[in-house]
C-alpha positions, 0 to 999 in steps of 0.5 A: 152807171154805178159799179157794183163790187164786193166789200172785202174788208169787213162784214156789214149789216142793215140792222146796225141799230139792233145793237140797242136792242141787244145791248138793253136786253143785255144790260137787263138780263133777258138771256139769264131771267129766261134759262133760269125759269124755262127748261124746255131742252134736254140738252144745250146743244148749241142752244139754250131757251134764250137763244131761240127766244131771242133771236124770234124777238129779234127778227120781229124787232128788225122787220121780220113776219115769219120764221122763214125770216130768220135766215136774213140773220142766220146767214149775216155774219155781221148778225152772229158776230153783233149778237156774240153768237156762233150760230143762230137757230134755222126756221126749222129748229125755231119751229120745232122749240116753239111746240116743245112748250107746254102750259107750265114752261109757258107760265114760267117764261111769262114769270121770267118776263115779269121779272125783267119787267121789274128791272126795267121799272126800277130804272125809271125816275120817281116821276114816271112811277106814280100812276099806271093805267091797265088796259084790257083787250081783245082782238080777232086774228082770221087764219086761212088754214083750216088745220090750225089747231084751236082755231074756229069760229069767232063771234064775227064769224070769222075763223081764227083765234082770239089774243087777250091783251093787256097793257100798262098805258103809260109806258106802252109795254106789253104786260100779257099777250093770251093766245086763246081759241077763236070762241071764247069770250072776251074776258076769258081768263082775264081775271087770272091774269089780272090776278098777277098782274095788279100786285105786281104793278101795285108793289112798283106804281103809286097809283094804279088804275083798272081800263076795260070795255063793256065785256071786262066790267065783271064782278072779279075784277071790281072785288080784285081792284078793291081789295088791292087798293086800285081805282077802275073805270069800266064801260057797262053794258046797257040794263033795264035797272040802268035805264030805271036808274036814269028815269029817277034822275032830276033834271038839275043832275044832268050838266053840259059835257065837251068830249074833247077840251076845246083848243083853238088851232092857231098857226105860227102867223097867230092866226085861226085855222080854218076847219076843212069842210065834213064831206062825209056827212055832205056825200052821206045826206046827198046819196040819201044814207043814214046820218047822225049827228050829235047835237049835245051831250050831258053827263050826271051819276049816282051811287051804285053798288054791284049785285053780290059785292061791298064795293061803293061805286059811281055810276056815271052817266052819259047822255047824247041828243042826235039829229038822226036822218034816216032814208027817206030824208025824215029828221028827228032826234033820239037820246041815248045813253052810256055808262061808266061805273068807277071807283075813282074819288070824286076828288081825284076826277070829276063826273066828266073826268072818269068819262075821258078817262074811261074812254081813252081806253081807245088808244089801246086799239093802236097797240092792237093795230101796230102788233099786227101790222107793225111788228107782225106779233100775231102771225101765227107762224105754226099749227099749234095753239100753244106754240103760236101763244109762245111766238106771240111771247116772242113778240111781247119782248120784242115790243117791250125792248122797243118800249123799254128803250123809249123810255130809258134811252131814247126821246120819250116822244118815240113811245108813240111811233108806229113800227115803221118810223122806229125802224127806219129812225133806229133799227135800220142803220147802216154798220161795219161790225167788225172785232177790235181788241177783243171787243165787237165794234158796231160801226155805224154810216154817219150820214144817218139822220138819227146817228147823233140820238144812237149814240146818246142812247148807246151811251146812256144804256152803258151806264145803265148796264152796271146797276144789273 
């Protein structure tokens, strides 16, 4: 059997890849942006608004779910001593900052973010800032406490609060992250923060683009699009003027439409692969259960303008026949419709184009997954509806270190890993942190799979450091 014993020499720690993490926000000044816009304590003593920020971003980056987490690096020297810190903030005191905020040092803290996000931007090449998708979101978070301060009933009938999300699709960075009670609307608020959002976005992207659902296709945010220039595509609720819109079209307008392009799966033999059997659809026509089945889809559109507005817009259209087999075993078929009302210029995407853009708005419900159970952003560690919008601020520089990191240090490919890949591949690492001449060295164990792409990273993120 092993023997257990105590390592006298030097101090080690299971996050030896928060030295990434630390060292890009570092190089981008997170610590500085934040102290000089957020003024919540009186005094600094021990700490400044960064340090609570920070260290909050930092126990969700490495795997923690709550502020009671944060003791797993208030207790590691090896932690303190990485982070240039004498201490660090106990659950209690995290706690008690996070309801010190009020709605003017929450709007200076998003500003401060905004103001690194720039930095990072500036970073990347001229290639990687030609286009930017904007998504837009919402999402139930349940609480089980029935004191928790802005909670109530949702539109699915579930007690909690309703987060808006908004997210730029190609570099996967989380641009606004909205605590907000449980019954609001959707797009409450939204244009508000698009209203700063697209000029920041506009100023640093060539191309700009507008992604939301249904519940985000408001007047607002087309005049808003329009006015700066910016292209959008939003889902559009079914309307009796929709459903007249598509009686008056001929026949000739309607074209054949493929969701997916089709791609052949071949194997590295060069032979097809075989499609695995639908045994849903097989199990639901045994035990008799509704089943549809689409046979075909079109697509067609026409000009259209919005009620109170100058905006020339296209209305695209989508039409699905579906093989619908009910209970009792009967078949027949129905059509049903869908609608997409864009701005974007035929030249730029045809008909069916602005369909499959306008529905890869989807991938956006992966962030959504991955900020609850990836990072566990969306916990809602106090009482207080404020308090736990600044916890999720928290969350959003610790999702964006992760993204900024993909894209200026990291392979590009890790952009789309879930959390616990990312963890596992550059956070949890084995390391010595120990101080030699006068410099904090981060030793990591070279039996590592990812060691070589650490320290490719590391080494790109000190060259990055001096243009700060």
């Amino acid at each position: 059997t092993a023997r257990l014993e105590m390592d006298q020499r030097a101090d080690t720690t299971a996050y030896g890849g928060l030295a990434l993490a630390h060292g890009l926000a570092t190089a981008l000044g997170v610590a500085e942006a934040i102290d000089e816009h957020v003024e919540v304590l009186k005094l600094h003593m021990p700490y400044h608004e960064s340090d609570h920020l920070l260290v909050q971003a930092y126990n969700l980056f490495v795997g923690g779910t709550c502020l009671q987490d944060l003791q797993n690096l208030q207790d590691a020297e090896s932690i303190k001593r990485l982070l240039g810190a004498v201490r660090l903030p106990d659950p209690t005191t995290a706690g008690d900052f996070l309801r010190r905020f009020q709605a003017q040092d929450v709007e200076a803290l998003q500003t401060a973010l905004d103001e690194v996000r720039v930095r990072a931007w500036s970073c990347l090449p001229t290639a990687k800032r030609r286009r930017a998708t904007i998504d837009m979101d919402s999402t139930i978070k349940p609480v089980y406490g029935e004191c928790k301060q802005g909670a109530d009933f949702t539109y699915n009938r579930k007690f909690g609060y309703h987060p808006l999300l908004v997210t730029l699709a190609e570099t996967g960075e989380c641009l606004r992250l909205i605590n907000r009670p449980g019954n609001v609307p959707s797009e409450a608020g939204i244009a508000r923060e698009i209203a700063t959002v697209l000029p920041l976005v506009s100023e640093h992207f060539d191309r700009v683009y507008l992604r939301g659902d249904s519940k985000f296709c408001r007047r607002e945010l087309v005049t808003m699009a329009h006015q700066q220039g910016a292209c959008f595509a939003f889902v559009k609720e079914q309307s009796p003027n929709l459903a007249a819109i598509v009686e008056s079209l001929p026949r000739t307008a309607w074209t054949p439409f493929h969701s997916h392009l089709e791609k052949k799966h071949v194997s590295k033999t060069g032979r097809t692969r075989k499609k695995r059997p639908r045994r849903k659809k097989r199990i639901a026509k045994q035990r008799g259960y509704r089943n549809l089945r689409t046979l075909r889809e079109w697509v067609a559109e026409t000009d259209y303008r919005l009620t109170d507005t100058d905006v020339e817009c296209r209305l695209v259209i989508k039409r699905k026949k579906l093989e619908v087999r009910d209970k009792q075993g009967r078949l027949f078929t129905e059509y049903r419709y869908q609608y997409v009302l864009s701005n974007i210029p035929a030249c730029e995407m045809d008909t069916a184009e602005v369909v499959r853009f306008a529905y890869k708005r989807c991938h956006q419900e992966n962030a959504i997954e991955q900020l609850k159970n990836g990072l566990g952003g969306l916990r809602m560690p106090t009482g207080e509806l404020r308090a736990n919008g600044v916890f999720m601020l928290a969350a959003q520089i610790a999702w964006n270190l992760r993204a900024w990191l993909s894209l200026l240090a990291l392979p590009e490919a890790t952009l789309r890993w879930e959390w616990k890949w990312f963890r596992q591949a550059f956070v949890y690492v084995g390391a010595r942190v120990v101080e030699h001449a006068g410099r904090v060295v981060v030793r990591l164990t070279r039996s590592h799979r990812w060691l070589a792409e650490i320290l490719r990273a590391h080494e790109r993120l000190r060259r990055l450091a001096p243009a700060f």
